[in-house]
C-alpha positions as CSV (number, residue, x, y, z in Angstrom):
1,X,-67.9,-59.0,15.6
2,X,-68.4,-57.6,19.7
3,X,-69.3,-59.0,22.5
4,X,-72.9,-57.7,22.5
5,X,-76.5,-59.2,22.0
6,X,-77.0,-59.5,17.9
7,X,-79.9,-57.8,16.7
8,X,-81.4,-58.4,13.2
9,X,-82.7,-55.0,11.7
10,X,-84.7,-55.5,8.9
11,X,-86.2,-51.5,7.7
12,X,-87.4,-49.3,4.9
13,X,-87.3,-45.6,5.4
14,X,-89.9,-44.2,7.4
15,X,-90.6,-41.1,9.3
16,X,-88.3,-41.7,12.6
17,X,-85.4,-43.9,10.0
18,X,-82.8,-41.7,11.2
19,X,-84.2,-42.1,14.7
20,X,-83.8,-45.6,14.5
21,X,-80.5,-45.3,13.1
22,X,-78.8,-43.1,15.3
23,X,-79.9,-45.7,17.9
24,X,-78.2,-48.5,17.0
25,X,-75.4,-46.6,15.5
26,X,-74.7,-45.2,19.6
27,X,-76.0,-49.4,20.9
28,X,-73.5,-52.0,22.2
29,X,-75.1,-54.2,20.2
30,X,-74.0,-56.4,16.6
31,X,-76.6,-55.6,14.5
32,X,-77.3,-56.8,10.6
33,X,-79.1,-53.9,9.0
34,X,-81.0,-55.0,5.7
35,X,-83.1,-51.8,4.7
36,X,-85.0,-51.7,1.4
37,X,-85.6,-49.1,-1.0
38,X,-82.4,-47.1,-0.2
39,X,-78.8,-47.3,-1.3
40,X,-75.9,-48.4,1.3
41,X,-73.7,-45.7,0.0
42,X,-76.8,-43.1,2.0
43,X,-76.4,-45.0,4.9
44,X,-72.2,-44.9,5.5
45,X,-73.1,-42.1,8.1
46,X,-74.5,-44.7,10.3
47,X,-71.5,-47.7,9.9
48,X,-69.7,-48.6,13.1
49,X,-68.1,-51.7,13.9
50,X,-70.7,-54.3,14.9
51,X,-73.3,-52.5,12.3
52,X,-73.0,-54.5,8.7
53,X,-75.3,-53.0,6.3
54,X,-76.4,-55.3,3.3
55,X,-77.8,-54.9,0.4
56,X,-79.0,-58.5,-0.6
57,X,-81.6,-60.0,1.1
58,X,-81.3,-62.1,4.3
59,X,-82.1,-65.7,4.8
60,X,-84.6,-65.5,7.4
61,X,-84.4,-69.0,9.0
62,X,-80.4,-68.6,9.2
63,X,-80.9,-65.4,11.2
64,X,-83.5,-65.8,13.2
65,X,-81.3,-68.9,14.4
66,X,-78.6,-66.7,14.8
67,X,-80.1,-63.3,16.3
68,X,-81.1,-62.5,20.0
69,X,-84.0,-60.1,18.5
70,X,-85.3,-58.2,16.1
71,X,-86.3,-54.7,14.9
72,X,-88.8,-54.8,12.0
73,X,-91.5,-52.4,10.4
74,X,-94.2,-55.3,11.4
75,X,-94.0,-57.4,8.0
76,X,-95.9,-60.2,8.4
77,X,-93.2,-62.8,6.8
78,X,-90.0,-61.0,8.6
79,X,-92.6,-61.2,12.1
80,X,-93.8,-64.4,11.9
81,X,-90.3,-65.9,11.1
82,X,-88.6,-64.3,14.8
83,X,-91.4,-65.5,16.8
84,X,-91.5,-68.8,15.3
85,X,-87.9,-68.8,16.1
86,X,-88.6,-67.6,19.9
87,X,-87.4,-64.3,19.3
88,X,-88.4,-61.0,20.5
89,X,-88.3,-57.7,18.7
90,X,-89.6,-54.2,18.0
91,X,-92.2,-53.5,15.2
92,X,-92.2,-50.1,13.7
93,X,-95.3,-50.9,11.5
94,X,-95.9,-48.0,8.8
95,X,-99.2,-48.5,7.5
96,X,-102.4,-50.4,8.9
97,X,-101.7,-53.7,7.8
98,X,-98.7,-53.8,9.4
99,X,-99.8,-51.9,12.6
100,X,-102.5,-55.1,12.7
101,X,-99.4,-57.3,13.1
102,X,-97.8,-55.1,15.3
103,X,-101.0,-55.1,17.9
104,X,-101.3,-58.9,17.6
105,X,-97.2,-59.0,18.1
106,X,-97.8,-56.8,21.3
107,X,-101.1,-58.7,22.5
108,X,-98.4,-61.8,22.2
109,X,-96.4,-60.1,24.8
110,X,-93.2,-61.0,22.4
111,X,-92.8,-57.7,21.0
112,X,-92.5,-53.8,21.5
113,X,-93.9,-51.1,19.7
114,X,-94.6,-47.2,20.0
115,X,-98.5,-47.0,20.6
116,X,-100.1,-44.1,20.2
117,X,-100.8,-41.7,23.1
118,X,-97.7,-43.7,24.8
119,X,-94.4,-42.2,26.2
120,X,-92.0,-44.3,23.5
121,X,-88.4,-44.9,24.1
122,X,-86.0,-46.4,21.5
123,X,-83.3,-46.9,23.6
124,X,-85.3,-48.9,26.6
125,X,-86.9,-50.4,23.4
126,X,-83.5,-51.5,22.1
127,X,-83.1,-52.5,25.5
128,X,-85.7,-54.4,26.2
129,X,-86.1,-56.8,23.4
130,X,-82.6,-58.3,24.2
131,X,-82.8,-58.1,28.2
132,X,-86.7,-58.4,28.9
133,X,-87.0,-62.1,30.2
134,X,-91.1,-61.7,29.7
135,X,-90.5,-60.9,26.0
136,X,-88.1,-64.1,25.5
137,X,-90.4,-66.7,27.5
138,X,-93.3,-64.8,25.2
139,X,-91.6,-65.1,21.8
140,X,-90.6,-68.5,23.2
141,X,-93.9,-69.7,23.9
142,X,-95.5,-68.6,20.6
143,X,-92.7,-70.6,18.7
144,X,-93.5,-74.1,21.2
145,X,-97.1,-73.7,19.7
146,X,-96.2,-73.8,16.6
147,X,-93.1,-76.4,16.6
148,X,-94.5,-79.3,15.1
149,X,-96.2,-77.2,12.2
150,X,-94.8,-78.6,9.1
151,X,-94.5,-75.3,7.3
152,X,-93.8,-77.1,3.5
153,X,-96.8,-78.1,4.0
154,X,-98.6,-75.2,4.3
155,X,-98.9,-73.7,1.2
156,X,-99.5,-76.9,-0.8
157,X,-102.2,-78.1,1.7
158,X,-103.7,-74.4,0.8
159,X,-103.3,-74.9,-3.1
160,X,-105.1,-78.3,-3.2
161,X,-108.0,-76.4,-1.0
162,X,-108.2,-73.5,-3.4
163,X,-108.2,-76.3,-6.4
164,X,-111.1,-78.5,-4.5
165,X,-113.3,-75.7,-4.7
166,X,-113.0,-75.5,-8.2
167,X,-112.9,-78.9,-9.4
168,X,-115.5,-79.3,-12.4
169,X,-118.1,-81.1,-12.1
């Protein structure tokens, strides 16, 4: 419910969580909070109206159709999902892996992230991702490249390559 831009939040607890919280909790925007590995009941604190916190998993495709951006802690799937659907976000990656998707998500120019050695702030973050018209035509462009990718295809195409290489001979 609100007026403002509707942010998708998918989390698990890391270091600055109740940074991150406290943000959105004091934001004008509407904001679907999925966070793994914690209990809603710990997270009450943080409810306002315009926050829904949910414990079942989200259908990706259905929000990123229906979200202005995202905040994420750089999973590949959740990432690649909102930018294929044009939309910007913040990446809070927590271990390497994920800070590899969050570089190539900032090299994209769709996305924000604290980098090391950098003066970071969450709010002009929050800010940003829904207001920044170089992040939208970014996240934009990445999903035009990609639009006539059949993505059911993908993994079977990948299976029958796997299986060629081991067809007996």
């Amino acid at each position: 419910s609100g007026a403002g831009p509707k942010l998708l939040v998918y989390l698990r607890p890391f270091k600055d969580f109740p940074a991150v919280l406290q943000a959105l909790q004091q934001s004008k925007a509407r904001v679907l909070l999925r966070v793994g590995d914690i209990a809603v009941s710990k997270l009450a604190e943080y409810q306002r109206p315009g926050l829904t916190i949910v414990e079942q998993p989200v259908d990706m495709r259905a929000a990123a159709d229906s979200c202005d951006a995202f905040i994420n802690y750089a999973s590949h799937g959740v990432t690649a999902e909102m930018l294929l659907a044009g939309k910007p976000g913040l990446l809070l990656a927590t271990n390497l892996e994920r800070e590899l998707v969050m570089r190539r998500g900032l090299q994209l120019g769709a996305c924000v992230a604290p980098v090391p050695g950098s003066n970071f702030n969450l709010s002009d973050a929050l800010r940003r991702i829904v207001e920044d018209p170089a992040l939208r035509k970014a996240a934009e462009g990445f999903a035009a490249r990609y639009a006539r990718q059949d993505r059911s295809a993908i993994l079977p195409r990948m299976a029958d390559g796997v299986l060629a290489r081991f067809t007996i001979r």
